[in-house]
C-alpha positions as CSV (number, residue, x, y, z in Angstrom):
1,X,120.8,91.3,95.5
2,X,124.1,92.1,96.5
3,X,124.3,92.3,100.5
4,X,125.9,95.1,102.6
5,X,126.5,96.4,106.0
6,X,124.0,98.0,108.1
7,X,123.3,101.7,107.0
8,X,123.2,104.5,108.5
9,X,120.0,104.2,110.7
10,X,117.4,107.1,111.1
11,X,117.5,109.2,114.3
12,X,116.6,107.6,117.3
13,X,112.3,108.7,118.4
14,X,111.2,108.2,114.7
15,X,108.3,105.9,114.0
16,X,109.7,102.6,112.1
17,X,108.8,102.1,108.7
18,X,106.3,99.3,108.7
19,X,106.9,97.3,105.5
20,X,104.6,94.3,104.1
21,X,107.2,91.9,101.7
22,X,104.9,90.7,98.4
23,X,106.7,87.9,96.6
24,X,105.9,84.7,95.4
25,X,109.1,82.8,96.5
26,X,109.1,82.0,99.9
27,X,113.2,81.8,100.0
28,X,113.4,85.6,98.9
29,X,110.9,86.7,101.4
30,X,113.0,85.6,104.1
31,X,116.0,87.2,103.0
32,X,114.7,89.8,102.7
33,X,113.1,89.9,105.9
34,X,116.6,89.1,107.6
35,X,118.5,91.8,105.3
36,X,115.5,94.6,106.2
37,X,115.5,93.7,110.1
38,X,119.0,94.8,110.5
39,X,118.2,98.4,110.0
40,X,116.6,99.8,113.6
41,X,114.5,102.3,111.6
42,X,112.4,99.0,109.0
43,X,110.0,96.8,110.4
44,X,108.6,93.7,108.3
45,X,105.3,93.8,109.6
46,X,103.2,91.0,107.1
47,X,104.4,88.8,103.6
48,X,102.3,87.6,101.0
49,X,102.5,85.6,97.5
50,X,100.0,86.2,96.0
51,X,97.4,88.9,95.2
52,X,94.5,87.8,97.4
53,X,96.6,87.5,100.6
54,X,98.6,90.7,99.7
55,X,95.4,92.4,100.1
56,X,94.3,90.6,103.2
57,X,97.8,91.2,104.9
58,X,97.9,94.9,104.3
59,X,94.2,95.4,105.1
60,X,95.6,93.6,109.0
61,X,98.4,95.4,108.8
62,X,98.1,98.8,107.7
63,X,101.7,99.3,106.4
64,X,103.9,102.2,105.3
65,X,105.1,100.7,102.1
66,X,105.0,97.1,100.4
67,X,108.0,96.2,98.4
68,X,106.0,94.4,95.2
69,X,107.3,92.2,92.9
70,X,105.5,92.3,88.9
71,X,105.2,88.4,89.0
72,X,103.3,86.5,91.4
73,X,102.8,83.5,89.4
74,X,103.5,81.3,86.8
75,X,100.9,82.4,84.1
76,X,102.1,86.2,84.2
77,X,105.0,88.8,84.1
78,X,103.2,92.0,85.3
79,X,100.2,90.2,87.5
80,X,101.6,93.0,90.3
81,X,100.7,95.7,88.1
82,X,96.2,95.3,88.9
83,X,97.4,94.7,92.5
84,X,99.5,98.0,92.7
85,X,96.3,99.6,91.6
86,X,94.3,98.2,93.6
87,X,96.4,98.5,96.6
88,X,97.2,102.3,95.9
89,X,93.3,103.2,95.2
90,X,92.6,101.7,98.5
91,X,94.9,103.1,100.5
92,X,96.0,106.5,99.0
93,X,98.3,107.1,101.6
94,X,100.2,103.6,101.0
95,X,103.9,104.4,99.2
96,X,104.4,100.6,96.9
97,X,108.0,100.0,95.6
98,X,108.2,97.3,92.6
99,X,111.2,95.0,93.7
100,X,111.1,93.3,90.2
101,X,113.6,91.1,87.7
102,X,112.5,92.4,84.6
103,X,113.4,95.9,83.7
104,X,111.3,96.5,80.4
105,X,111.0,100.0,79.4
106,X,107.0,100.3,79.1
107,X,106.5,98.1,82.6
108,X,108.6,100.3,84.3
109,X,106.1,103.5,82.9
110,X,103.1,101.1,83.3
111,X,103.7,100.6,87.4
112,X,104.6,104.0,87.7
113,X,101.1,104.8,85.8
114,X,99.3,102.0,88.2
115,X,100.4,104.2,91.4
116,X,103.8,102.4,92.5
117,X,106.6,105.9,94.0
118,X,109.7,103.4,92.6
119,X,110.8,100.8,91.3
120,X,114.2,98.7,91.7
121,X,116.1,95.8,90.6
122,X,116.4,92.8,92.6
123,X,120.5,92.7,92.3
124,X,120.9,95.6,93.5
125,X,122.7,95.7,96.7
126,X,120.9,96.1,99.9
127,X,122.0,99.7,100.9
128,X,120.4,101.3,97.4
129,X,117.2,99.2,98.2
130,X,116.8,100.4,101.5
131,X,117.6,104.2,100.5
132,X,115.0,103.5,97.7
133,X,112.8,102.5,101.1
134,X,112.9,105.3,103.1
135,X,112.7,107.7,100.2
136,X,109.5,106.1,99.3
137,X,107.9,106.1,102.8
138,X,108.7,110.1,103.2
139,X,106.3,109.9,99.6
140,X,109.9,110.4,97.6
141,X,110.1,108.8,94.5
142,X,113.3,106.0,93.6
143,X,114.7,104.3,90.9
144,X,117.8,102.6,90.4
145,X,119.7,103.6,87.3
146,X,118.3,100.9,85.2
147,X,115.0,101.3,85.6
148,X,115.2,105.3,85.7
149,X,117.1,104.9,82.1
150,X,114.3,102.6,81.0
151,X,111.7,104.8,82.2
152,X,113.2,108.1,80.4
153,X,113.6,106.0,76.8
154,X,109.9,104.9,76.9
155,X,108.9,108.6,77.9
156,X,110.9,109.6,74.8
157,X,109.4,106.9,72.4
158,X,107.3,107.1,70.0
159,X,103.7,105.6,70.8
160,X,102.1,103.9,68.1
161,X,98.3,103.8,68.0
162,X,96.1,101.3,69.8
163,X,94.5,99.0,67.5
164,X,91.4,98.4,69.9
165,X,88.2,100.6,70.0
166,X,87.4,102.5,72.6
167,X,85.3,99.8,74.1
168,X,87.7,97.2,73.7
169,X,89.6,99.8,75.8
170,X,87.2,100.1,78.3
171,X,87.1,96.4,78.8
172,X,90.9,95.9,79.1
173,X,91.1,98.1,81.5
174,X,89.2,96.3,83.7
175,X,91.0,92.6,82.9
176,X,94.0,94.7,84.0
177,X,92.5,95.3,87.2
178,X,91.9,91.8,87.8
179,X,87.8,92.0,87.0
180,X,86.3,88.7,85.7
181,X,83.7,88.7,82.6
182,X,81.0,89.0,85.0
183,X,82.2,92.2,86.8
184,X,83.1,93.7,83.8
185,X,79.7,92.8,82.3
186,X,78.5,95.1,85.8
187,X,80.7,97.9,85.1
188,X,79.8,98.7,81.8
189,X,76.2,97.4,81.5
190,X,77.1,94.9,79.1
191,X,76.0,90.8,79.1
192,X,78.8,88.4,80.3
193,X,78.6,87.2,76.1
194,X,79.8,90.5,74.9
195,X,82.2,90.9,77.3
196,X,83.7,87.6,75.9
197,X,83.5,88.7,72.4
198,X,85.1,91.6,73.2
199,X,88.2,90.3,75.0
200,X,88.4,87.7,72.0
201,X,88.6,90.5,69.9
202,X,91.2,91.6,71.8
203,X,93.6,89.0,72.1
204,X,92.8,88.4,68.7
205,X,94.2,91.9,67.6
206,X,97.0,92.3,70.1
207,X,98.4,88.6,69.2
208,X,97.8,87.5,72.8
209,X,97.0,83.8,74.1
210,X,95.7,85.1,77.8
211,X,94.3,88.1,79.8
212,X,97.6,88.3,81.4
213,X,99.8,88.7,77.7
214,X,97.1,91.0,76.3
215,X,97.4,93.4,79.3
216,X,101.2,92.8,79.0
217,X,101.4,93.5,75.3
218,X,99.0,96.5,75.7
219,X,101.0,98.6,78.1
220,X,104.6,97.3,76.4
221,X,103.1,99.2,73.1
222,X,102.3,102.5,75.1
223,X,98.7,101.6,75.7
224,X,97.4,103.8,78.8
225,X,95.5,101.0,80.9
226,X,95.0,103.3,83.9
227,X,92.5,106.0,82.3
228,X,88.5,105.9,83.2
């Protein structure tokens, strides 16, 4: 992220856009928090790493926006997509930005799908990012031109259909949003065995070693993960 001068602040009496920072490296969380404090009309209120304190911090918090990056660990590329679902079907009124590396064409739909207003670059320079802020806090939508190009070829593309059943569907969905075997099992009324069988048949099919690659894989080839 390319840094900048100060921008042109909003006018003086408006509430501050509270913001809650959700990264996993520690180093970018500060400098972000350094680069966002200059402006007089952004407040970094809360920062988390993962998804379990991201959901505890913004619950304290109670922020305008979170700027949300798609990894948060090791195992995963698009782990901040169940989050940004789960954050944006708890808090309806909450505006999430994803502040990501990766600009692939179907996870830039795939967040949009999952509830996120936007979704930047992280070298872009700190002016766009905090224009894409405040649009997104007045419930605006931004993109840089990346990830808007990105966006407007996978709209375009061709979607191939899903190999998995309709159950198999059902059952993803949930992995996406971060259920375990047993809660899945709860939501559809099936054992904690057939769950299993079904996600094998899953990865299986989609060529996937983990929950995280199948999800990934899934929404790369057009698969709609956010449907009931």
């Amino acid at each position: 992220m390319r840094d900048m001068p100060p921008s042109q602040p909003e006018p003086a009496g408006e509430i501050p856009v509270r913001i809650v920072l959700i990264d996993d490296h520690a180093v970018l969380r500060q400098g972000l928090h350094s680069l966002l404090e200059r402006e007089l009309d952004l407040q970094v209120v809360g920062e988390a790493s993962s998804p379990g304190e991201a959901l505890a911090v913004v619950e304290r918090t109670r922020p305008t926006i979170v700027l949300l990056d798609m990894k948060l660990s090791p195992a995963s590329d698009n782990d901040g997509l169940g989050l940004c679902a789960q954050l944006t079907g708890q808090y309806p009124g909450l505006g999430v930005l994803v502040f990501s590396t990766y600009v692939d064409d179907a996870l830039v739909v795939s967040a949009i799908k999952h509830g996120a207003r936007g979704y930047v670059v992280k070298d872009v320079d700190t002016g766009e990012l905090v224009r894409a802020i405040r649009l997104v806090a007045r419930h605006g939508s931004a993109f840089d031109s990346r990830s808007a190009a990105a966006m407007m070829r996978s709209i375009h593309a061709p979607q191939a259909r899903s190999p998995l059943t309709e159950r198999e569907l059902s059952v993803l969905r949930l992995v996406a949003n971060g259920l375990s075997n047993r809660g899945i099992g709860a939501q559809l009324h099936l054992s904690e065995t057939t769950v299993k069988f079904h996600v094998r048949n899953i990865m299986r099919k989609l060529d996937a070693t983990s929950r995280a690659e199948a999800v990934y894989k899934a929404t790369k080839n057009g698969t709609d993960l956010t449907s009931s």
